[in-house]
C-alpha positions as a LaTeX table, in Angstrom:
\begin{tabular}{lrrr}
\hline
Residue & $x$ (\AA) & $y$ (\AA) & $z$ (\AA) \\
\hline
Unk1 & 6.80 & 10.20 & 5.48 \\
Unk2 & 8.01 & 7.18 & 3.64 \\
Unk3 & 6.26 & 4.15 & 2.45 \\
Unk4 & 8.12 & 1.65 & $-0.42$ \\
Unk5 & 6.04 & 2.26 & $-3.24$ \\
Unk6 & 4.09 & 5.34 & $-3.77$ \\
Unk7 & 2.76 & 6.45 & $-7.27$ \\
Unk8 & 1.25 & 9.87 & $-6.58$ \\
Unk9 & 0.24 & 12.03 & $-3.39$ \\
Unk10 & $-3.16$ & 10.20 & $-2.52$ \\
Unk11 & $-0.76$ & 7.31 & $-2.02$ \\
Unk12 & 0.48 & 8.97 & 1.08 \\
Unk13 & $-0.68$ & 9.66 & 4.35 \\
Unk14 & $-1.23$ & 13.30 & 3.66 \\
Unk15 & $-5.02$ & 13.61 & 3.94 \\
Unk16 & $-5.52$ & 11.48 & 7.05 \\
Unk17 & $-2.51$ & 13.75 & 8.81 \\
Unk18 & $-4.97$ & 16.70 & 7.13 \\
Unk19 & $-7.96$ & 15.58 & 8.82 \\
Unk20 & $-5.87$ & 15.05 & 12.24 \\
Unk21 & $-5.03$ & 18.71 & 11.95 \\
Unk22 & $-8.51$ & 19.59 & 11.41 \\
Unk23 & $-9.94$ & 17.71 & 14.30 \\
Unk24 & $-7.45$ & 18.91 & 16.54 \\
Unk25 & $-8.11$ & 22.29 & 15.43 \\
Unk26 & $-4.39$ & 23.34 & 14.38 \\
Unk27 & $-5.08$ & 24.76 & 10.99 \\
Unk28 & $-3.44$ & 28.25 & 12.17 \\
Unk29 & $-0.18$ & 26.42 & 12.98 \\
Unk30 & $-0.24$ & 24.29 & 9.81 \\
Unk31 & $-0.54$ & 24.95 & 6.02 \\
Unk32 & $-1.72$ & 21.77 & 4.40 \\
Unk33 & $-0.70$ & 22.06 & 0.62 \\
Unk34 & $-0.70$ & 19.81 & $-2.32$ \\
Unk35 & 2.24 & 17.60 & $-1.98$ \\
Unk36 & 3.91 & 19.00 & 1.87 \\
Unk37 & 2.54 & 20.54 & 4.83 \\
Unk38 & 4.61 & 22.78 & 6.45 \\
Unk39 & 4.53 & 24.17 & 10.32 \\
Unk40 & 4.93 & 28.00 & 11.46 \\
Unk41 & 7.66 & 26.77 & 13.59 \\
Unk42 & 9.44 & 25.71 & 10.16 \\
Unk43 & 8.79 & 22.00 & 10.36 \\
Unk44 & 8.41 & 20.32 & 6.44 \\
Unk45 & 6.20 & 17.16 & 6.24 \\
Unk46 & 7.46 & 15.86 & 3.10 \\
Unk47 & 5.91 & 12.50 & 1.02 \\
Unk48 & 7.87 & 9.43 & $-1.07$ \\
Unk49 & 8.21 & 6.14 & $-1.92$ \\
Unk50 & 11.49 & 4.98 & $-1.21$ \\
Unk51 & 11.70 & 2.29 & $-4.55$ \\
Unk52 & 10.85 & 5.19 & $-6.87$ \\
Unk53 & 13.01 & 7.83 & $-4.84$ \\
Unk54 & 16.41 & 5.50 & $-3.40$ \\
Unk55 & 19.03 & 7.67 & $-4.94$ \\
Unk56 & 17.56 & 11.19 & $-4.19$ \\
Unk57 & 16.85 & 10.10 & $-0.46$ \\
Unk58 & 20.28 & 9.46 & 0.08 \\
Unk59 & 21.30 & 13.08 & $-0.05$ \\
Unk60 & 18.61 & 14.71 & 1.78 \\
Unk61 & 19.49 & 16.09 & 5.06 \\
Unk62 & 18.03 & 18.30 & 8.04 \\
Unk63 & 15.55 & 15.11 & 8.58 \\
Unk64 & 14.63 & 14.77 & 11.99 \\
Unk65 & 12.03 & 11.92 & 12.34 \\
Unk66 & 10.77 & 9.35 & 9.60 \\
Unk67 & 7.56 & 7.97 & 9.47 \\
Unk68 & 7.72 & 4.80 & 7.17 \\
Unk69 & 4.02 & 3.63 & 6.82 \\
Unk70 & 3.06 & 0.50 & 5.76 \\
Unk71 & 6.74 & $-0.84$ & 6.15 \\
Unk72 & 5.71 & $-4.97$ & 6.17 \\
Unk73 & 6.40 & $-3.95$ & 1.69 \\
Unk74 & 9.84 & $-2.08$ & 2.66 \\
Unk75 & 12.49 & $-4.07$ & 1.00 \\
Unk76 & 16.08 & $-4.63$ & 2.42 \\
Unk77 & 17.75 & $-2.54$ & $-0.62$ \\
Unk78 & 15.85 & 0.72 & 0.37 \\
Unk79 & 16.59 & $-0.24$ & 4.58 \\
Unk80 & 19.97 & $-0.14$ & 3.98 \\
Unk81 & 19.94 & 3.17 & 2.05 \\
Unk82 & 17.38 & 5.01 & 4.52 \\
Unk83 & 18.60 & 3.82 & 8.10 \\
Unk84 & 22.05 & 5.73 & 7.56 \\
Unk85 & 20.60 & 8.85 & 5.76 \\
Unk86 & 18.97 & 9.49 & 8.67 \\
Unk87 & 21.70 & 10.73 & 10.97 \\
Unk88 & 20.56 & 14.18 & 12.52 \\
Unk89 & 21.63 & 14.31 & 16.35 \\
Unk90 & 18.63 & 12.79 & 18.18 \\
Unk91 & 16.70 & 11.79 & 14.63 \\
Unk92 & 14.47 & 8.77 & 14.78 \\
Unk93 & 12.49 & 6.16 & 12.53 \\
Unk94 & 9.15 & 5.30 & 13.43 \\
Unk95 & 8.09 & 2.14 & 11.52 \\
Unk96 & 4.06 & 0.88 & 11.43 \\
Unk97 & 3.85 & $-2.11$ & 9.64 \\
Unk98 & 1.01 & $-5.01$ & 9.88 \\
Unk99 & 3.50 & $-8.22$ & 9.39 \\
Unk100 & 2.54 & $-10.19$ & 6.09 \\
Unk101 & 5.55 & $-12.84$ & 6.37 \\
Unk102 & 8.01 & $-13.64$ & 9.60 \\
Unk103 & 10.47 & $-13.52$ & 6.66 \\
Unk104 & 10.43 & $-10.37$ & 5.35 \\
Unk105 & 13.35 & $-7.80$ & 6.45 \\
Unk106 & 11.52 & $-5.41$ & 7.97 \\
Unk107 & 9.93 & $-8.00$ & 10.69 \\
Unk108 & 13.49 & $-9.88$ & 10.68 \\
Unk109 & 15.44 & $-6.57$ & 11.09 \\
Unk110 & 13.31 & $-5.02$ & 13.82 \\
Unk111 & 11.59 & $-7.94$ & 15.28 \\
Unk112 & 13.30 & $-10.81$ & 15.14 \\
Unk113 & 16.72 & $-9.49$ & 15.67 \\
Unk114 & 15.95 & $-5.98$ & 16.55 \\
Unk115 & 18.92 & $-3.20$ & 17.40 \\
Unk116 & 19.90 & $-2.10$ & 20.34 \\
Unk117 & 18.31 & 1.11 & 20.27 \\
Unk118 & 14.97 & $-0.63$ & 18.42 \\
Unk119 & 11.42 & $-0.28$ & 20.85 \\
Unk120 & 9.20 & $-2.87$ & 19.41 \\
Unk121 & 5.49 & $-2.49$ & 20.63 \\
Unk122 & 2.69 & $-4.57$ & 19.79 \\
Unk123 & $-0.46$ & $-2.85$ & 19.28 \\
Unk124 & $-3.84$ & $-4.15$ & 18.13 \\
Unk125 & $-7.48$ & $-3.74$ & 18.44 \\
Unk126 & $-7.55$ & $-4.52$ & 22.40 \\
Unk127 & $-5.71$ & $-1.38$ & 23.01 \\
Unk128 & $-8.11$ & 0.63 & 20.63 \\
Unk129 & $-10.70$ & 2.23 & 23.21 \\
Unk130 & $-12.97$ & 2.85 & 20.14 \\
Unk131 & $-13.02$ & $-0.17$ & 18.52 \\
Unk132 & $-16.09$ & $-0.36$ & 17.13 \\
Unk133 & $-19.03$ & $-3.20$ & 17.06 \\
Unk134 & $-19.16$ & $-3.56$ & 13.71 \\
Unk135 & $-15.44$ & $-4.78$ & 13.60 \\
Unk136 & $-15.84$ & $-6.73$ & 16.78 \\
Unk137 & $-18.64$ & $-8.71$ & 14.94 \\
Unk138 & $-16.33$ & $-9.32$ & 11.81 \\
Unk139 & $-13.51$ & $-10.32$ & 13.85 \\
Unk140 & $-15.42$ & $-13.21$ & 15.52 \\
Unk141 & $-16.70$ & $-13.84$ & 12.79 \\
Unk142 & $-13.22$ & $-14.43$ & 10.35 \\
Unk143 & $-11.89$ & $-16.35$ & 13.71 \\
Unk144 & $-14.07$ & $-19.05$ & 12.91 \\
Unk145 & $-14.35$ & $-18.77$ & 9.31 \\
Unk146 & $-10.28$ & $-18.32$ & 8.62 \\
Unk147 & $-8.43$ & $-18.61$ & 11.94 \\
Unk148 & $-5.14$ & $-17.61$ & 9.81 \\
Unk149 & $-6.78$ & $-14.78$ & 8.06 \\
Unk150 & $-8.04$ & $-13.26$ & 11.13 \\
Unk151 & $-4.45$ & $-14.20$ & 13.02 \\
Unk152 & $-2.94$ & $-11.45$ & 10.46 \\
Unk153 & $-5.93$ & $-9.01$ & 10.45 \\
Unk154 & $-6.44$ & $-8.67$ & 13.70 \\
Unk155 & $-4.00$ & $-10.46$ & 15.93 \\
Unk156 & $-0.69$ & $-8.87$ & 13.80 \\
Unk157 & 0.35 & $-11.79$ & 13.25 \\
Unk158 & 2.69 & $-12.62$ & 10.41 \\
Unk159 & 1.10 & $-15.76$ & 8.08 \\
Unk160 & 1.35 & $-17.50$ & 5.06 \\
Unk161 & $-0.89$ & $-17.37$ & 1.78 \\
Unk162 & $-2.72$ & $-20.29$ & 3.65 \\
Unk163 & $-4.54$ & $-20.88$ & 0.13 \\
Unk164 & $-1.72$ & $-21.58$ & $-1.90$ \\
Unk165 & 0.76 & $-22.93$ & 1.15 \\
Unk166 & 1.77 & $-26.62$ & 0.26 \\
Unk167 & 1.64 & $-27.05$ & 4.23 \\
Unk168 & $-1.35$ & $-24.95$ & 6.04 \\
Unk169 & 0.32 & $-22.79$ & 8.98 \\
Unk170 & $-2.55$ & $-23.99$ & 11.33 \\
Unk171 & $-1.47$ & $-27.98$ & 10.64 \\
Unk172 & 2.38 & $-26.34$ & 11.51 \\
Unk173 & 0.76 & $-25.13$ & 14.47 \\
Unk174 & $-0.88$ & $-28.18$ & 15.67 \\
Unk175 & 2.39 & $-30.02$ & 15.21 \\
Unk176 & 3.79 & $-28.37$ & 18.30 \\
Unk177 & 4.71 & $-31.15$ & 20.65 \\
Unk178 & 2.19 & $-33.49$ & 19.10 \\
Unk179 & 3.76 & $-36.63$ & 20.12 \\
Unk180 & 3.34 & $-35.49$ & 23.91 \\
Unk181 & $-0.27$ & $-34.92$ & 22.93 \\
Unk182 & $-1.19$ & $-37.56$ & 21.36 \\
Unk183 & 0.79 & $-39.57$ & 23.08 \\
Unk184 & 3.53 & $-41.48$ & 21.09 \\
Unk185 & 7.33 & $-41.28$ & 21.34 \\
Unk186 & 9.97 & $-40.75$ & 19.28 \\
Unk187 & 11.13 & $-44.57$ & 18.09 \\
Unk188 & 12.48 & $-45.63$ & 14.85 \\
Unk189 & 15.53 & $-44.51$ & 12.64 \\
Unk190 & 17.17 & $-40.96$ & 13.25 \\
Unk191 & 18.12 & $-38.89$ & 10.78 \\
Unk192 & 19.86 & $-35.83$ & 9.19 \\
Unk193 & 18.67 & $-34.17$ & 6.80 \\
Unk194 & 21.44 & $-31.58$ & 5.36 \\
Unk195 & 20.67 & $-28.72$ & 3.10 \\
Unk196 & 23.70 & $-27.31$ & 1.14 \\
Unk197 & 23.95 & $-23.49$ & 1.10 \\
Unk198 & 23.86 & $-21.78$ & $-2.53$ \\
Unk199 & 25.81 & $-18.92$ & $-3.33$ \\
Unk200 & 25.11 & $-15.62$ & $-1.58$ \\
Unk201 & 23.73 & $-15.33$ & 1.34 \\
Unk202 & 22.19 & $-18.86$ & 1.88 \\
Unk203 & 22.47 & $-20.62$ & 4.61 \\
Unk204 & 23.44 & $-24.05$ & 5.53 \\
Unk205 & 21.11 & $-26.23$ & 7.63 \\
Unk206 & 20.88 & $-29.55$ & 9.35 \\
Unk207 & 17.46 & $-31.27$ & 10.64 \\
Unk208 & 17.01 & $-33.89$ & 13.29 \\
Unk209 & 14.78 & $-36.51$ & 13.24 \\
Unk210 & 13.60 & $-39.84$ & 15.95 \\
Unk211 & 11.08 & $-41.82$ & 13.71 \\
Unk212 & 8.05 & $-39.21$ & 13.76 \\
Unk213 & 9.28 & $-36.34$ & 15.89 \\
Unk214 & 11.45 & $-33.47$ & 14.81 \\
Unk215 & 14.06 & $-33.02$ & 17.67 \\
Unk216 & 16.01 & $-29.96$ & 16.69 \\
Unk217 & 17.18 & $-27.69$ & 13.67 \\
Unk218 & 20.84 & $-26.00$ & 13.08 \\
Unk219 & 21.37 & $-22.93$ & 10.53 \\
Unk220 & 24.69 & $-21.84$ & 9.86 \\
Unk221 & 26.36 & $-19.32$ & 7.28 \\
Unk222 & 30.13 & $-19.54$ & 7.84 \\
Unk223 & 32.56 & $-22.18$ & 6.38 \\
Unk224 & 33.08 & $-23.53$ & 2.99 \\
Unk225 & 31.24 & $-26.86$ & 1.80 \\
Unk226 & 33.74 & $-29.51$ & 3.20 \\
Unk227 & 33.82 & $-27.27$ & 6.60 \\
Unk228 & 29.57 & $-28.10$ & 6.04 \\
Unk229 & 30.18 & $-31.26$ & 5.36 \\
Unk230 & 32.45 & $-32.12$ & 8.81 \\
Unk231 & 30.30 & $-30.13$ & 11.09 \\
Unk232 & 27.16 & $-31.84$ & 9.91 \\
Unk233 & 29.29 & $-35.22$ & 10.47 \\
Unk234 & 30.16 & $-34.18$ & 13.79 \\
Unk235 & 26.63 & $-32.95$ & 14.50 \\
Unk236 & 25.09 & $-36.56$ & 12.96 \\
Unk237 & 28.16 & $-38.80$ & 15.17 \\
Unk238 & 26.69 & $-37.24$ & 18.63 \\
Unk239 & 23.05 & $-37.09$ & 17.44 \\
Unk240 & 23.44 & $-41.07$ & 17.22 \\
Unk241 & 22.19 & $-40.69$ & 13.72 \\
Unk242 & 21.53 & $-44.12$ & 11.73 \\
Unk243 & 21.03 & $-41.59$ & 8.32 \\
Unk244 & 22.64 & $-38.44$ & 6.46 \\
Unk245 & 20.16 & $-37.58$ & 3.60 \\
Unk246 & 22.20 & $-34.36$ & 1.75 \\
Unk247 & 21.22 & $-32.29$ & $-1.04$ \\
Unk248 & 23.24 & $-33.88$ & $-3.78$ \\
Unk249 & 23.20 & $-31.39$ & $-7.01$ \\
Unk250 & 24.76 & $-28.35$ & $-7.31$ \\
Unk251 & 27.23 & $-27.15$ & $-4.65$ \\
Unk252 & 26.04 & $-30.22$ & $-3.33$ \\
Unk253 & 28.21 & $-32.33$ & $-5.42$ \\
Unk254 & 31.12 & $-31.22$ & $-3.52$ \\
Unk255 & 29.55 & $-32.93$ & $-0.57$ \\
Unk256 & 29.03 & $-35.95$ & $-1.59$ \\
Unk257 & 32.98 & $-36.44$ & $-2.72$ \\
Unk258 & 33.88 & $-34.88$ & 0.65 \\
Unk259 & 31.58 & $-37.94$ & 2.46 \\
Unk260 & 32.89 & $-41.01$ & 0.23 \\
Unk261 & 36.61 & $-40.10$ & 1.94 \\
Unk262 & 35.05 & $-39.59$ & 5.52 \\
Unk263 & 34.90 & $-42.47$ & 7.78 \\
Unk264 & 31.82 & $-45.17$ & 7.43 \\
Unk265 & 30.39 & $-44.45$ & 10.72 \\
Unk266 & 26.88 & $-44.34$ & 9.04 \\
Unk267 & 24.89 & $-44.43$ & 6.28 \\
Unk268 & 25.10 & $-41.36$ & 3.50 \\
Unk269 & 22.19 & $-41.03$ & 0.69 \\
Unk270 & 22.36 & $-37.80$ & $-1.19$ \\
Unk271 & 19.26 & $-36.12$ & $-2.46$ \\
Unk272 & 18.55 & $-35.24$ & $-5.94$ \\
Unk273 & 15.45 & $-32.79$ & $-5.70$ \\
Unk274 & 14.66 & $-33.01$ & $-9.25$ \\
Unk275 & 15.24 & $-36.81$ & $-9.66$ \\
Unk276 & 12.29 & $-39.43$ & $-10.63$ \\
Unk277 & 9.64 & $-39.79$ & $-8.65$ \\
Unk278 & 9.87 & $-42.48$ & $-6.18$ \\
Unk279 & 7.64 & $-45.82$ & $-6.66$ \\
Unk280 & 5.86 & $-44.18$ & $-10.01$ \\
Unk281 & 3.53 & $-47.23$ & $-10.39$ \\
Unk282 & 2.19 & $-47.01$ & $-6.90$ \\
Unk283 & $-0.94$ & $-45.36$ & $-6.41$ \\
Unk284 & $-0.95$ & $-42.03$ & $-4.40$ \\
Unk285 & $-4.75$ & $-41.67$ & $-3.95$ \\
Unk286 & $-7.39$ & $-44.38$ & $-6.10$ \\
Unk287 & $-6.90$ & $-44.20$ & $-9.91$ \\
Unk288 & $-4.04$ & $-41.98$ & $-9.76$ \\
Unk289 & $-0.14$ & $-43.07$ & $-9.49$ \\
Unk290 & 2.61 & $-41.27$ & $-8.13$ \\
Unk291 & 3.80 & $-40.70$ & $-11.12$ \\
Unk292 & 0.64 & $-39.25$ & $-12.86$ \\
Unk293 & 0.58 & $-36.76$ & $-9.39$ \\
Unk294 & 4.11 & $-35.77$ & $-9.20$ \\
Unk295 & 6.58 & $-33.91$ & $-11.27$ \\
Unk296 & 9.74 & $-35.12$ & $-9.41$ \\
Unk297 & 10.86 & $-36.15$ & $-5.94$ \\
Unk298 & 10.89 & $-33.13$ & $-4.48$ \\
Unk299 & 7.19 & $-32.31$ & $-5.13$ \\
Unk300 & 6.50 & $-35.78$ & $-3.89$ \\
Unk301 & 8.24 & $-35.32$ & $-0.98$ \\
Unk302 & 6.66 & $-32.20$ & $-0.08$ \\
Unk303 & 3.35 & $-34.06$ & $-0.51$ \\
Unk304 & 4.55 & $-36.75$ & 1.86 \\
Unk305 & 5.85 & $-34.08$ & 4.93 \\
Unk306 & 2.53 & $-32.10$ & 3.97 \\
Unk307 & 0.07 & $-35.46$ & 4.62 \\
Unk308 & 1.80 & $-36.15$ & 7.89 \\
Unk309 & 1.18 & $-32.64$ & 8.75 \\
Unk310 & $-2.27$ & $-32.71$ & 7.75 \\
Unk311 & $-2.87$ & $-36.01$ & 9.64 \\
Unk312 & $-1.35$ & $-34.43$ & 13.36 \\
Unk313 & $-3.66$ & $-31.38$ & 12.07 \\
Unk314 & $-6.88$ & $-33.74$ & 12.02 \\
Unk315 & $-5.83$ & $-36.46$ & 15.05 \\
Unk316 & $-4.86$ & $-33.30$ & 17.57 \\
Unk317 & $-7.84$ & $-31.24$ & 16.81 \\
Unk318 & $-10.61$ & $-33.75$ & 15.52 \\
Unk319 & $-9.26$ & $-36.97$ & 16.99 \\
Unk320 & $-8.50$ & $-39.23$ & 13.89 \\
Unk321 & $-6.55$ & $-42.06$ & 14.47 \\
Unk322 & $-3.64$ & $-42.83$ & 12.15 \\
Unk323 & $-0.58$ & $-44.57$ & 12.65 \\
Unk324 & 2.10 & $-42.94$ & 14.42 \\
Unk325 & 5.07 & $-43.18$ & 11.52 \\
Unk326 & 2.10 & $-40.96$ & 9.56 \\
Unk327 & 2.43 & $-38.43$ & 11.84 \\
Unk328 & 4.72 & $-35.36$ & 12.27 \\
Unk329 & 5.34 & $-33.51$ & 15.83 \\
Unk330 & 7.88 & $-30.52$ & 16.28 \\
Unk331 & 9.79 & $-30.25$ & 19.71 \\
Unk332 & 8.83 & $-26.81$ & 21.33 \\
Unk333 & 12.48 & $-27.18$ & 22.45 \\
Unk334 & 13.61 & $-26.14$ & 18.91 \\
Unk335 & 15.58 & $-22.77$ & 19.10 \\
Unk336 & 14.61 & $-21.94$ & 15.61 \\
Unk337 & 11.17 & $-23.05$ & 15.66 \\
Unk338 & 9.06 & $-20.06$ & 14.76 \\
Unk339 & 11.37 & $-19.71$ & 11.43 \\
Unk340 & 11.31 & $-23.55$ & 10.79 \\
Unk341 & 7.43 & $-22.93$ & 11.21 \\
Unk342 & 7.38 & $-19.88$ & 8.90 \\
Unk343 & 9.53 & $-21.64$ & 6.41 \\
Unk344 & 7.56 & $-25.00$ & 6.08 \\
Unk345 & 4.47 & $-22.41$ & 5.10 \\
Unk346 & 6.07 & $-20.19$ & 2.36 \\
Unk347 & 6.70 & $-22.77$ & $-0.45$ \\
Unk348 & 3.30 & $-22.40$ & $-2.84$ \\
Unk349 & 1.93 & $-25.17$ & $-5.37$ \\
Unk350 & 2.45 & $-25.21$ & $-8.67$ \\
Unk351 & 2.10 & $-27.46$ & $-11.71$ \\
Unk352 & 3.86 & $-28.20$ & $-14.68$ \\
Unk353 & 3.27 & $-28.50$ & $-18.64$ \\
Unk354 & 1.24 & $-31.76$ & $-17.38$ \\
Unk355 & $-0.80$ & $-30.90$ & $-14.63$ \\
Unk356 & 1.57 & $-32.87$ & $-11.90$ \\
Unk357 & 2.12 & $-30.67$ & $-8.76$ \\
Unk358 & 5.90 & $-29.16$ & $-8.30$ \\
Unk359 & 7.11 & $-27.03$ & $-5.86$ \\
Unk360 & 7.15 & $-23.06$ & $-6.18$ \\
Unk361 & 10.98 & $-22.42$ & $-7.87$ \\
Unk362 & 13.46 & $-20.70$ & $-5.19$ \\
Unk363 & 13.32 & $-18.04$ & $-8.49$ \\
Unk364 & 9.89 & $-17.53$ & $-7.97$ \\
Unk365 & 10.08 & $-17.11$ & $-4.34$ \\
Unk366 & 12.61 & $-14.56$ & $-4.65$ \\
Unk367 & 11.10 & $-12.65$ & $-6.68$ \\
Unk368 & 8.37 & $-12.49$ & $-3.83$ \\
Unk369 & 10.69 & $-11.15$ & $-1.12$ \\
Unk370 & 10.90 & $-15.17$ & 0.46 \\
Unk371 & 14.35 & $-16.48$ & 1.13 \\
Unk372 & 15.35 & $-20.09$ & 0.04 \\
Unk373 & 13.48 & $-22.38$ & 2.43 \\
Unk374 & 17.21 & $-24.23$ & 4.15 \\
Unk375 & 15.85 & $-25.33$ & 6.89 \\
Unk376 & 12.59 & $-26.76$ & 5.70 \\
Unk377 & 14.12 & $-28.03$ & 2.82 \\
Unk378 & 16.37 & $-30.03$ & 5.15 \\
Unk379 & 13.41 & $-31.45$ & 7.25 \\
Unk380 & 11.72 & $-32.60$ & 4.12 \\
Unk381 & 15.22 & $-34.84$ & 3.22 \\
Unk382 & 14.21 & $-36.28$ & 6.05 \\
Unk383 & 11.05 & $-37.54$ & 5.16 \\
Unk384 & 11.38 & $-38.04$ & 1.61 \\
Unk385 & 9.55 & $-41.91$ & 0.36 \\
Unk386 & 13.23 & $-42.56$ & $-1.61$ \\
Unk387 & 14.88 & $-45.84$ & $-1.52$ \\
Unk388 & 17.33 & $-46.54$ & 0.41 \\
Unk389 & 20.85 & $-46.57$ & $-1.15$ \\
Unk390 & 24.82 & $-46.13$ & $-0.75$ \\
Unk391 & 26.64 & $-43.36$ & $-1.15$ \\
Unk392 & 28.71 & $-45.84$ & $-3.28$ \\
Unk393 & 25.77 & $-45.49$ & $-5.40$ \\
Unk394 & 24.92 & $-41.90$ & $-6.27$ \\
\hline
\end{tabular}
């Protein structure tokens, strides 16, 4: 029985498989000890946490089945260590997990994109016959008091840390196909928005965009930066696109040379995430300017995606009226939408040295398990408040 971290015994499922063995009545068949319980038929129930215990679990052997409880925390270090230890003839994983984050591996790896011998079942309270009153009260309850919170709890449902998301996952949600609800079209300039990969593992990713409505999203991990560059061309040229908007530091950089010797078949304006704030003497909300509210462009244009979400949020459910080029609506026709969704939720708030908000550092998201953001990052390109300018220029 595994589970990522476990400090001592009573971090284990030991006493509740105890108490099973009790209430089934099976004490003569099984000696419950300290740290193991072991059958008469010579079966071992052994305990760890597979952070603590990586190297020594690689050279056990004889395991049959695995038990990894709790496995939303399991990271993709100790997956790729356990999955091949356990190679008995007809051995087995068993994996319960409650899913924090769409992102994490453990949803991703058996989920998402599960193997081919992978049985993923959803389970939940409706299938518990002795659910009991008390819970059914809570859970109706939470689902009006925090629809996200009881989404997670009691739906399985993976979600965001709604309080500290820049963009709420129930505005995401009430994006879906708003401009067929609310009844606008998608009119106005189209655009590209085109995240560079980092080094690593990153991803490349391109965003499309008519006026209000998001039409599609591409994510891509092979090719170097000028093979990025082309296909994104390519991919703009049959899109129709009036505008590439491309991240313009770091690898970036590389881009923007490789653009300035492509053909002008449209306009190219690269990106600089940390540049000034655009419009710093215009006021954001009364008696504050953009500049006293933002730390750089790329916090304000978070801010500016996360008010257009908040406005479909409020005309969908509530029926505000606002302009339609204040409004955001995601096609249901996007192949990547549930990640787009997951990754427009992740990035948190933060503030710097002078109380202006910034964006939660890629660093900092790491270090909670969260990949970098491409394709969100892309779509927010796309609706950054910059001024326009040439390529010529940057």
């Amino acid at each position: 029985m595994f589970r990522e971290i476990q400090k001592s015994i009573s971090d284990s499922v030991i006493q509740m498989l105890a108490d099973q063995i009790e209430m089934l009545s099976l004490q003569a068949f099984f000696d419950v000890q300290k740290t193991q319980i072991i059958g008469q038929n010579g079966s071992r129930f052994t305990f760890a946490g597979l952070k603590t215990n990586i190297t020594s679990i690689k050279s056990m052997t004889g395991i049959d089945v695995v038990w990894v409880e709790e496995g939303e925390n399991v990271s993709k270090e100790s997956w790729d260590i356990l999955i091949p230890t356990i190679r008995e003839d007809g051995s087995q994983i068993i994996v319960s997990f409650n899913p924090k984050n769409i992102l994490d591996d453990t949803y991703q790896r058996f989920v998402i994109h599960p193997p081919e011998r992978c049985k993923s079942v959803l389970v939940n309270w409706q299938d518990n016959p002795y659910f009991p009153k008390e819970l059914m009260e809570d859970m109706e309850q939470m689902r009006e008091r925090d629809y996200e919170l009881y989404r997670h709890v009691y739906e399985g449902e993976p979600v965001a840390d709604s309080d500290l998301a820049i963009i709420k996952p129930v505005w995401i949600e009430y994006a879906v196909d708003a401009h067929l609800k609310l009844g606008f079209t998608a009119k106005g300039m189209k655009k590209v928005g085109f995240d560079v990969a980092d080094e690593g593992a990153d991803s490349n990713a391109n965003a499309f965009v008519h006026g209000s409505v998001v039409l599609d999203i591409e994510v891509w991990k092979n090719g170097d930066v000028i093979d990025s560059a082309n296909r994104t061309n390519q991919s703009a040229v049959k899109f129709k696109a009036d505008l590439i908007i491309f991240d313009s530091i770091g690898v970036g950089a590389g881009v923007k040379a490789h653009f300035k010797r492509l053909p002008k078949s449209l306009q190219v304006e690269g990106f600089n995430a940390g540049g000034a704030v655009a419009y710093p003497e215009r006021e954001y909300i009364k008696g504050k300017k953009n500049q006293d509210m933002f730390s750089n462009i790329k916090a304000q244009s978070w801010w500016a995606l996360r008010d257009r979400f908040y406005k479909t949020y409020r005309a969908v459910k509530y029926g505000d009226v606002y302009p339609d080029d204040e409004l955001i609506s995601l096609s249901s026709k996007i192949k990547e939408l549930e990640y787009l969704k997951a990754e427009l939720s992740r990035p948190r708030v933060d503030y710097d040295n002078n109380g202006r908000v910034k964006v939660e550092s890629k660093k900092d998201m790491k270090k909670r398990g969260i990949p970098s953001p491409n394709m969100a990052d892309a779509l927010v390109m796309c609706y950054a408040p910059t001024k326009p300018k040439s390529l010529l220029d940057l």
